[in-house]
N, C-alpha and C positions, 0 to 999 in steps of 0.2 A: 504494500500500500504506500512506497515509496512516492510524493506528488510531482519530485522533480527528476526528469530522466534525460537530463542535457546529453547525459554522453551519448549513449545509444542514438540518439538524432545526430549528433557528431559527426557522430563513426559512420554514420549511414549516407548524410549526407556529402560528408565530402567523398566516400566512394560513388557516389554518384555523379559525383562532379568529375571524380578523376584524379583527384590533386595527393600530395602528399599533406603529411602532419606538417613537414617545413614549408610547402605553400603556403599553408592555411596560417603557419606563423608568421611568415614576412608580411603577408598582407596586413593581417590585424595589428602588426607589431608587436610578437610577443616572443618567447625561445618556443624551441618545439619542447622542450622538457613543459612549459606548459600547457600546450595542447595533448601533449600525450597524458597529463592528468587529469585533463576535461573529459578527456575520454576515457578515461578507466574510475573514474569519479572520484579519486583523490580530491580534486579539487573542482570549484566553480569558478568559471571568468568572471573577472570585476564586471558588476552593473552596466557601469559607463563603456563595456563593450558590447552587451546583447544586440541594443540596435543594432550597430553596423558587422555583428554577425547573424542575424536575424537577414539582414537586407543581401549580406555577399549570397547566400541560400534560397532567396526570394520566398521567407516563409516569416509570420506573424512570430512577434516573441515566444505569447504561447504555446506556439508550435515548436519552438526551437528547445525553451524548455519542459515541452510536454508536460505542459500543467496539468493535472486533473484534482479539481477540488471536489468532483464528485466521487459516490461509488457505486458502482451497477447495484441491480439489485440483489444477483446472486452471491457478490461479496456482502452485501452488507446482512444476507441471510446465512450467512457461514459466520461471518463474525458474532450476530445475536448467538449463535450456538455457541460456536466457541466459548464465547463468555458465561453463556448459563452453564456449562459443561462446568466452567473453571470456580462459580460462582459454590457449584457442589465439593466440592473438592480442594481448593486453594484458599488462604485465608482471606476473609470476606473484604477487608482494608485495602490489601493487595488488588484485586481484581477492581475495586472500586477506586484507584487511582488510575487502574490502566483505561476504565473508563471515560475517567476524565481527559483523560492524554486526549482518545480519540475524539468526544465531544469537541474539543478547541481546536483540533487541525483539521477538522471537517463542522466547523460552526454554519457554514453555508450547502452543507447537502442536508436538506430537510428530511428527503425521506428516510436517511440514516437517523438524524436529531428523534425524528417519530419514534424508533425503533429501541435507540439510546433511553429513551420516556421511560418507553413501555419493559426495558429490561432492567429500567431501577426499580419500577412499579413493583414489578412482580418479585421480585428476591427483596424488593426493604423490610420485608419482615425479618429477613435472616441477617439484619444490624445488629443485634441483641438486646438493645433495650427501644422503648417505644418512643422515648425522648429523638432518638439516631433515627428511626425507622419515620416519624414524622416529618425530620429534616431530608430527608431523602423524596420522600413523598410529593413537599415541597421544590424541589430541584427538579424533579419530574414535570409538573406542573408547569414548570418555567418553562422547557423547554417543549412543552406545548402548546405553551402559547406563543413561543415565539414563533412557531408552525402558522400556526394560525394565523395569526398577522402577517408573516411575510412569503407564506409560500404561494405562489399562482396556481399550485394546482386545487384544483375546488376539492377533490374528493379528498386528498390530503388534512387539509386543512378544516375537512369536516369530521375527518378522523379524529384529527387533532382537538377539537373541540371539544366532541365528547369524553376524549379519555382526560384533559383539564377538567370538566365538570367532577369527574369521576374522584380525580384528586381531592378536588373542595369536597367531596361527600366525605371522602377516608378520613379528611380533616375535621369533618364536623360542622363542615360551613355548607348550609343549604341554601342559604340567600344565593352564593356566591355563584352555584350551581345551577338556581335558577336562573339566576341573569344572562350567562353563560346560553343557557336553553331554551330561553325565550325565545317562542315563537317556530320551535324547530318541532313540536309537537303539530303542527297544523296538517290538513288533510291533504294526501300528495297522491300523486297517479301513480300505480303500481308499475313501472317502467318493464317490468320481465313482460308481462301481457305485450307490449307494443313489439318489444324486439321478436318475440316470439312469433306475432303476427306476421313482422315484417320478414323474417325466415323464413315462415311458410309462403308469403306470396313473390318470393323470390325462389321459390324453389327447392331451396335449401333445411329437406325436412331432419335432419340429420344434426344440425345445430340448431333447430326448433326443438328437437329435443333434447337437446341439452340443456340451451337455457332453461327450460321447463323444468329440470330437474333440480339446475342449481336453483331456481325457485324455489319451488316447495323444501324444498332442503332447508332452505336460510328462514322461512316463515317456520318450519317446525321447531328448528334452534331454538328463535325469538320467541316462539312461542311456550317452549321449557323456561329462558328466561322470565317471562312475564308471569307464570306460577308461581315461580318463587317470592315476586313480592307480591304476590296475591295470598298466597299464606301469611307474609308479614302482616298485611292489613286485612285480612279476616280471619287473625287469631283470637278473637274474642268473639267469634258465630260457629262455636263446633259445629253444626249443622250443615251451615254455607262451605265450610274449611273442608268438611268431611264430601262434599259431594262434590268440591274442586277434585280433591286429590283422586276421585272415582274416576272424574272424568280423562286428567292429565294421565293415570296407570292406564289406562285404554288407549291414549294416542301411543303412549311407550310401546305397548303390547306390540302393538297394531303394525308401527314402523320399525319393531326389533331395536329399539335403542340402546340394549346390553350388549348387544354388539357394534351397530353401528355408531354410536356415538354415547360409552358408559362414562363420561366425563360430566357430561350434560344431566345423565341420569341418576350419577351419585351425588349432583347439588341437588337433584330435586330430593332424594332421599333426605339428604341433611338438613334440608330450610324445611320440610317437612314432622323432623325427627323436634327439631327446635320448636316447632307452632306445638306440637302435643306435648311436649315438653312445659310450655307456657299456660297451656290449659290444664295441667295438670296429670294430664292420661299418663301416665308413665308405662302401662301396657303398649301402649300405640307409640310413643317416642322410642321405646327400646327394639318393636316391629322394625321400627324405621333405619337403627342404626343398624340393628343386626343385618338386612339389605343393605344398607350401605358398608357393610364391614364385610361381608360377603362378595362386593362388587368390587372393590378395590383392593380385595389382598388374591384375587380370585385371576384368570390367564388374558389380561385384559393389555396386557403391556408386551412391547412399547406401546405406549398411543399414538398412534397413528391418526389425523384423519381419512376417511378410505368412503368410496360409496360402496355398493352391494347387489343382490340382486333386481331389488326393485330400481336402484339407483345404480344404473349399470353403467351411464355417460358422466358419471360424476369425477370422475378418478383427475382427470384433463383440467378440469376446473378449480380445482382443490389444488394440484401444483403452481398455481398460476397466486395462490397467495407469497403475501408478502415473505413469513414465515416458511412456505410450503408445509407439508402436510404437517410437520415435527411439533409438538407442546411448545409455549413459551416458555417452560421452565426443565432442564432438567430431572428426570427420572426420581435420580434420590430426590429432589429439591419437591418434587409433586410428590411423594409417596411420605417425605417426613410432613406436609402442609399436610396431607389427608389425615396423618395419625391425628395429630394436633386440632385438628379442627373437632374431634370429637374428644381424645383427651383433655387437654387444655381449654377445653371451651367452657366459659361459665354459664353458658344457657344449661348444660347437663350435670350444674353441681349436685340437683336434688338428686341425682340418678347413680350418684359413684359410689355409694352403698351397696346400691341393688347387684346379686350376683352377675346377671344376664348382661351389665354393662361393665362389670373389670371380665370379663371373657371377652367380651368385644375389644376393651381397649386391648387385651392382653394381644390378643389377637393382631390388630391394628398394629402392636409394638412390634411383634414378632417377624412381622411382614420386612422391615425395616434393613435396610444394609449392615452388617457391622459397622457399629461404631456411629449411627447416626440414632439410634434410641431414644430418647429423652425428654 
């Protein structure tokens, strides 16, 4: 990820040209001992030479020094691994400096800054105290809104919005959030429908069906998400709460979501386990964990996303994420946040008595890497 690659344009170009290393020094006036370190990259030519080495070559400075402040997308999807890989594994302080490094030598490729966001978001828990893990949260934030203001691209920066709201939520600031999402709630045309159409009356039924799938795909997701704070806010209607979750276990059934997507399916378990929990049921909360403890110590990994049979053109479209198909976090890093979220959660203090839930956590712990327990 080196930005500047003078030599190799050097080299290239004065063989192109034909000249020797001692041409190219008389002209510009310099020894060939210092062109032959331009070109082996020992060193760089004074400032005050690029133009009129720029011009002897008939190409733009940045050309000459093959700038690139940017980074494709498939590096900058290797790097978020990389780092969450190191995030498991290397001391947390370490990896978060190196982050830093990258954020300020690429402060101008956004859709990297996005990703830089979203790979502090996700591991700030693993700061160790909630003091660090807030300041991190806040850094994230920053660096999505700088998204947001300065990137041209819409869909970026619509990214980028929501996951800044998201921040103020983890913060506790819901003003802040609102403000943020004013107005992004309003009623909008389902855009898959049109492309879909336009597929089919062009011929092309073969990416009609595609789009179609990654449709219903992305609404089923949103629509496990949207359960979960539909439990949050009708946990005081066991009634209404109990005949959500009848309904949302029938779309699971229905679409196979223990295999096609048990990521999705062990939050519903869990934001489930916590509403019976709050009511009381401790029968029904511990149902809920032992499924959830079930589904994640169970042959579910790696995670992958992947479509299936029903979802057979899926596969093509799912690459094409920014991430591709791989979790944003690390294996151990998602298997020690799954223990946790049921051990260490205080929605299930009334419940750590009960046998049925130290088998679960036992459970839960035992899944665990060596050495990551805790």
């Amino acid at each position: 990820m080196k930005e500047i690659n003078i030599a190799n344009v050097l080299v290239n170009k004065r063989k192109e040209k034909g000249i020797t290393q001692d041409e190219l020094a008389n002209y510009i006036g310099v020894s060939k001992a210092s062109v032959s370190k331009w070109e082996t990259g020992q060193s760089y030519p004074d400032v005050a030479l690029l133009p009129q080495l720029a011009a002897y070559f008939n190409i733009s400075i940045d050309d000459l020094m093959d700038y690139k402040p940017q980074m494709t997308k498939e590096n900058i999807r290797k790097l978020y691994h990389k780092l969450s890989a190191d995030f498991a594994s290397e001391p947390f302080d370490e990896v978060m400096n190196h982050c830093h490094e990258i954020i300020k030598k690429y402060f101008a490729c956004f859709p990297l800054l996005l990703q830089m966001g979203l790979l502090i978001l996700n591991h700030s828990a693993l700061a160790g105290d909630m003091e660090k893990t807030a300041s991190l949260i806040k850094e994230a934030k920053e660096l999505f809104a700088r998204v947001t203001k300065e990137s041209e691209d819409v869909e970026l920066a619509k990214q980028a919005l929501y996951t800044e709201a998201s921040c103020c939520m983890a913060l506790g600031d819901a003003n802040a959030a609102l403000e943020l999402l004013e107005g992004t709630n309003a009623p909008s045309l389902y855009t898959e429908t049109l492309l879909i159409a336009a597929y089919q009356m062009a011929g092309k039924t073969e990416n009609a069906k595609a789009a179609l799938q990654a449709g219903v795909y992305q609404h089923i997701v949103s629509l496990f998400g949207l359960f979960t704070s539909y439990f949050a806010l009708y946990g005081n209607e066991p009634e209404r709460y109990e005949e959500a979750f009848r309904r949302v276990s029938a779309i699971a059934e229905a679409f196979d979501m223990k295999r096609l997507h048990p990521g999705v399916l062990a939050n519903l378990y869990l934001s489930a386990a916590q509403g019976y929990a709050a009511q009381g049921n401790n029968d029904k909360a511990l149902d809920m964990l032992g499924q959830y403890g079930e589904l994640v110590t169970g042959n579910i990994y790696p995670l992958r996303l992947h479509g299936d049979d029903f979802f057979n053109l899926l596969d093509d479209w799912l690459a094409e994420f920014d991430l591709g198909t791989a979790p944003p976090r690390d294996e151990k890093t998602i298997k020690q946040s799954m223990a946790n979220a049921v051990i260490n959660n205080p929605a299930f203090s009334a419940l750590t008595g009960e046998p049925r839930f130290q088998r679960i956590a036992e459970k839960l712990g035992a899944s665990l890497p060596a050495g990551n327990a805790r």
